[in-house]
C-alpha positions in Angstrom: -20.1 -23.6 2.7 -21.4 -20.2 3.1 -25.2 -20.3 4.0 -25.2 -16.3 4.1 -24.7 -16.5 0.6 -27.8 -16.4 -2.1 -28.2 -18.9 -5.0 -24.9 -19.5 -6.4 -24.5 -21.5 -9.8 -20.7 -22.4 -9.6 -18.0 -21.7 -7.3 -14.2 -22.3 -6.8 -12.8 -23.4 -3.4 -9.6 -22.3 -2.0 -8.5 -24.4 1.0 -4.9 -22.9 1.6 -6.3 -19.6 1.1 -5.4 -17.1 4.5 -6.6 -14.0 5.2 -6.7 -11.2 8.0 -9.2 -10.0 10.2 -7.8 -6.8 11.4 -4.1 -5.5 9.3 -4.3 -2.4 11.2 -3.8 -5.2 14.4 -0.6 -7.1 12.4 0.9 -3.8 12.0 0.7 -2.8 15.3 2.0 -5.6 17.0 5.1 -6.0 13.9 5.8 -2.3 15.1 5.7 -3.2 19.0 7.6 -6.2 17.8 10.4 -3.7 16.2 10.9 -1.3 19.3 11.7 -4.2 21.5 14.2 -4.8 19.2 15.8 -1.4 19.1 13.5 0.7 16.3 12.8 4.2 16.8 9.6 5.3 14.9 9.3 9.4 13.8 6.6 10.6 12.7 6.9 12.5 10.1 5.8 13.3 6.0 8.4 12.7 4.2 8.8 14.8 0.8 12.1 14.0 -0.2 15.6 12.6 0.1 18.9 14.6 0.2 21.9 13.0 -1.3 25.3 14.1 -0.5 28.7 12.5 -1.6 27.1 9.6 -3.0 24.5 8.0 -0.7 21.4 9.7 1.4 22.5 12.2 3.9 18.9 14.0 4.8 15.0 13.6 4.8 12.9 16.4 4.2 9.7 16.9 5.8 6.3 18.2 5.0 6.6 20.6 8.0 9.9 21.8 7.4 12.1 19.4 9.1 15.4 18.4 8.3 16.3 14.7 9.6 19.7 14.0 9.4 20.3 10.5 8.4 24.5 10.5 10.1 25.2 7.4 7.6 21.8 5.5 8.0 20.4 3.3 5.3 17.1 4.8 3.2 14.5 2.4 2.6 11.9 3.3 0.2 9.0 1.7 1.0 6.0 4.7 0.8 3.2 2.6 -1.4 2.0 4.5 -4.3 3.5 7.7 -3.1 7.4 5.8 -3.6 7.8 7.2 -7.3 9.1 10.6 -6.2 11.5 9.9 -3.2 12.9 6.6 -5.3 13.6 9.2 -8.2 15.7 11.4 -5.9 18.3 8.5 -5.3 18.1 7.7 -8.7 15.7 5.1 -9.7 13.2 5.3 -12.2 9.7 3.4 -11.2 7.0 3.7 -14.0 4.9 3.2 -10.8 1.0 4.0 -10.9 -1.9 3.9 -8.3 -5.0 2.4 -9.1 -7.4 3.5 -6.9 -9.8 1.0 -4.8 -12.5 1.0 -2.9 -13.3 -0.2 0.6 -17.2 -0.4 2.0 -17.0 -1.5 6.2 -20.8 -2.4 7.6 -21.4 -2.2 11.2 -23.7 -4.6 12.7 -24.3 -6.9 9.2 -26.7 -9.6 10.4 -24.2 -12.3 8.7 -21.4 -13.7 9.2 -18.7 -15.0 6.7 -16.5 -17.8 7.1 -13.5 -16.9 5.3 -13.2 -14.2 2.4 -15.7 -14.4 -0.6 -15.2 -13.0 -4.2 -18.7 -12.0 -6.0 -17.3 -12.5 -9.4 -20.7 -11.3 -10.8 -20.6 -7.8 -8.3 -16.4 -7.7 -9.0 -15.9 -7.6 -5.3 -14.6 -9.2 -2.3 -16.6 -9.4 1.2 -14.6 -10.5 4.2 -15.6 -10.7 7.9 -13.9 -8.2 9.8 -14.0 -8.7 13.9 -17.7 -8.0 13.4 -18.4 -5.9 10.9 -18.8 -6.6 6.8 -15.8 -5.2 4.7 -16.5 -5.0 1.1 -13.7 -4.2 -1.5 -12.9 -4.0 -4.7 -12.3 -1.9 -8.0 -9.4 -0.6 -10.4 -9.7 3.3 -11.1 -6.8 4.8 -12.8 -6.9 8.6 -12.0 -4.0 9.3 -9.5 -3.5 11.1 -6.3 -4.9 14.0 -6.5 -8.7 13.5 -8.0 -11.5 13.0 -5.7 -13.1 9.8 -4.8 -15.8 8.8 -6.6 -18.2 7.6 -3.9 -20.1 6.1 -6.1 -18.3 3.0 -7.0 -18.3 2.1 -3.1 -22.3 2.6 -2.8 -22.4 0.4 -5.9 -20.7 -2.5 -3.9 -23.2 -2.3 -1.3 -26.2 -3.0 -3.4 -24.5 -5.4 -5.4 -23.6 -7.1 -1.6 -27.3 -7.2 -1.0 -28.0 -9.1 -3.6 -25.3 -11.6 -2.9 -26.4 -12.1 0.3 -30.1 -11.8 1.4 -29.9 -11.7 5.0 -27.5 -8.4 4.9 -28.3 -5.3 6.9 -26.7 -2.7 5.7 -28.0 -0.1 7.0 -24.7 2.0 8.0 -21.4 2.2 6.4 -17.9 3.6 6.6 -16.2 4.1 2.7 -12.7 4.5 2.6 -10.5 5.0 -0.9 -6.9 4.2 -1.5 -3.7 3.6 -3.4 -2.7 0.5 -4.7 0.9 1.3 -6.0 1.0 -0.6 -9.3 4.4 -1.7 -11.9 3.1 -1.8 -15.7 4.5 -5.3 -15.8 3.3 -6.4 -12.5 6.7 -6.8 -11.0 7.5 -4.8 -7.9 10.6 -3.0 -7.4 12.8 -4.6 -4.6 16.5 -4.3 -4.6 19.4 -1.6 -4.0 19.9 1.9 -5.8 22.4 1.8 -9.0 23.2 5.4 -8.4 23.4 5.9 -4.8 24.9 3.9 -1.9 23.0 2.6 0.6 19.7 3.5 -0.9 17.0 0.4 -1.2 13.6 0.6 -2.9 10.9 -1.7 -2.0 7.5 -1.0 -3.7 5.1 -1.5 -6.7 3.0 -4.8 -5.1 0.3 -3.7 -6.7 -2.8 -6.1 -5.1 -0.4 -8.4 -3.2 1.0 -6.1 -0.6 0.4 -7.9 2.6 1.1 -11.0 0.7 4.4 -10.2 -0.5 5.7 -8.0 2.8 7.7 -10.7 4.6 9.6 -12.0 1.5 10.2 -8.6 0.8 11.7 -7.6 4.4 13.7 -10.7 3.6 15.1 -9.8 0.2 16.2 -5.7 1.6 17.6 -7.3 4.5 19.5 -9.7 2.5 21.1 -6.8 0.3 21.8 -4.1 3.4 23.3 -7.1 5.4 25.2 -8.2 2.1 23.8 -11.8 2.6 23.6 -13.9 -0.7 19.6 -13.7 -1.8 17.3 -16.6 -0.7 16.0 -15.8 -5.1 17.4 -14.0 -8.1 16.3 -10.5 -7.5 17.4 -9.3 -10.6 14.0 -9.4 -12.3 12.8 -6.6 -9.7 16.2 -4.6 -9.5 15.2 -0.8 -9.6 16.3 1.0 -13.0 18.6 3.8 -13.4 16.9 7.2 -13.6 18.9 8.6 -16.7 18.6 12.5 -15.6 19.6 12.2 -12.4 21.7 14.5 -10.8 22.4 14.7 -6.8 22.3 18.5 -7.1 19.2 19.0 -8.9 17.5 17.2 -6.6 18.5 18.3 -3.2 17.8 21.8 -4.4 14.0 20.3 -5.0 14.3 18.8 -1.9 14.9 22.4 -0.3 11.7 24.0 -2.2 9.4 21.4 -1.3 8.0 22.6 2.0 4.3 21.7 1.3 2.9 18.7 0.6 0.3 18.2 -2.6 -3.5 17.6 -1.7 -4.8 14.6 -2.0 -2.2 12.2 -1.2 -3.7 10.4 1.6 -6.2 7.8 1.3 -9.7 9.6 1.8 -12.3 8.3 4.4 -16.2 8.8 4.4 -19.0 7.8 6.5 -22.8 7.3 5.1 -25.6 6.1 6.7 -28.6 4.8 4.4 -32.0 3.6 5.2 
């Protein structure tokens, strides 16, 4: 089914399986898709919420900005950096990033057919309008470390292996955040402590996969539309110390962001 592929001794096939070749392209046209429909996009690092008589009133910004919210609804949908802004409307999310590792090879020399897992390498190689992404690993060490290169180089050798023909012969290695629940759950549903305050994260692996249903399921409980499931298994938990006060005052003090929140990029070229 693949002929790029070496000797294999056993595989699994997937028929209904669907993948992307280009997110960064979906996005795109879902956000072109929204300002036709009304959507105004800010850009903007968002460090915290400001709650004020009982719901979100203000978003605080990295550069010192103060976006009034004038009775908006707050979505909190930030990845693995939703732990801290869900906390300051009063949710507690035992969320955690692993840490994965992307490897994208320009001018590969083969072509896949749809997305391949290497069980024996631990990694995934999908063609990727032209080039060769490879992707894959679980590293628990938070924002903040540094990547560790390494485990993306290993991919590539392991990928030559896998496949014979493969040219790899320069790369682009990129590092990120999956944002992960310890039960595997994600956290979709409304604020018990604050009013018009929605939390939508922790999809771990499954992010693209689980998007839509999860649009569905917030816009369901802002529009008060009865749930297409039960969403109590993924209701967001009450944050036992929180306190509206305590947390606009952090809000106020946090004029900086932390380094090494955003996912990290790297180019390499290698004989």
């Amino acid at each position: 089914m693949e002929p790029a592929s070496g000797p294999v001794h056993r595989g699994l096939y997937f028929p209904d399986y669907a993948s992307l070749d280009s997110p960064q392209l979906l996005c795109q046209r879902l956000a072109d898709r929204a300002s036709t429909l009304g959507a105004i996009f800010h850009e903007a690092e968002v460090r915290s919420i400001g709650v004020a008589g009982g719901r979100p009133a203000s978003l605080h910004c990295s550069d010192g900005r103060k976006l009034q919210l004038d009775g908006a609804a707050v979505i909190i949908a930030a990845g693995a950096h939703s732990k801290g802004l869900a906390a300051d409307v009063g949710c507690n999310v035992a969320l955690e990033p692993e840490r994965g590792y992307h490897v994208e090879i320009a001018n590969p020399n083969i072509t896949l057919g749809r997305p391949v897992l290497v069980s024996d390498g631990a990694f995934f190689a999908s063609t990727m309008q032209g080039r060769l992404r490879l992707a894959g690993t679980v590293e628990l060490a938070g924002l903040r470390r540094e990547p560790d290169w390494r485990r993306a180089d290993a991919m590539v050798e392991r990928a030559r292996s896998a496949f014979p023909d493969l040219r790899a012969t320069e790369w682009t290695r990129w590092m990120g955040f999956r944002p992960s629940m310890p039960n595997s759950l994600p956290v979709i549903g409304a604020s018990p402590l604050v009013s018009h305050a929605y939390v939508a994260c922790g999809h771990g692996h499954l992010g693209m996969t689980l998007g839509a249903v999860t649009g569905t399921l917030i816009a369901d409980a802002i529009l008060g539309r009865y749930p297409m499931l039960d969403q109590s298994p993924f209701a967001p938990r009450k944050l036992r110390s929180f306190n509206p006060g305590i947390h606009d005052a952090r809000a106020r003090r946090l004029t900086h962001p932390p380094t090494g929140n955003n996912p990290c990029h790297s180019r390499d070229t290698r004989p």
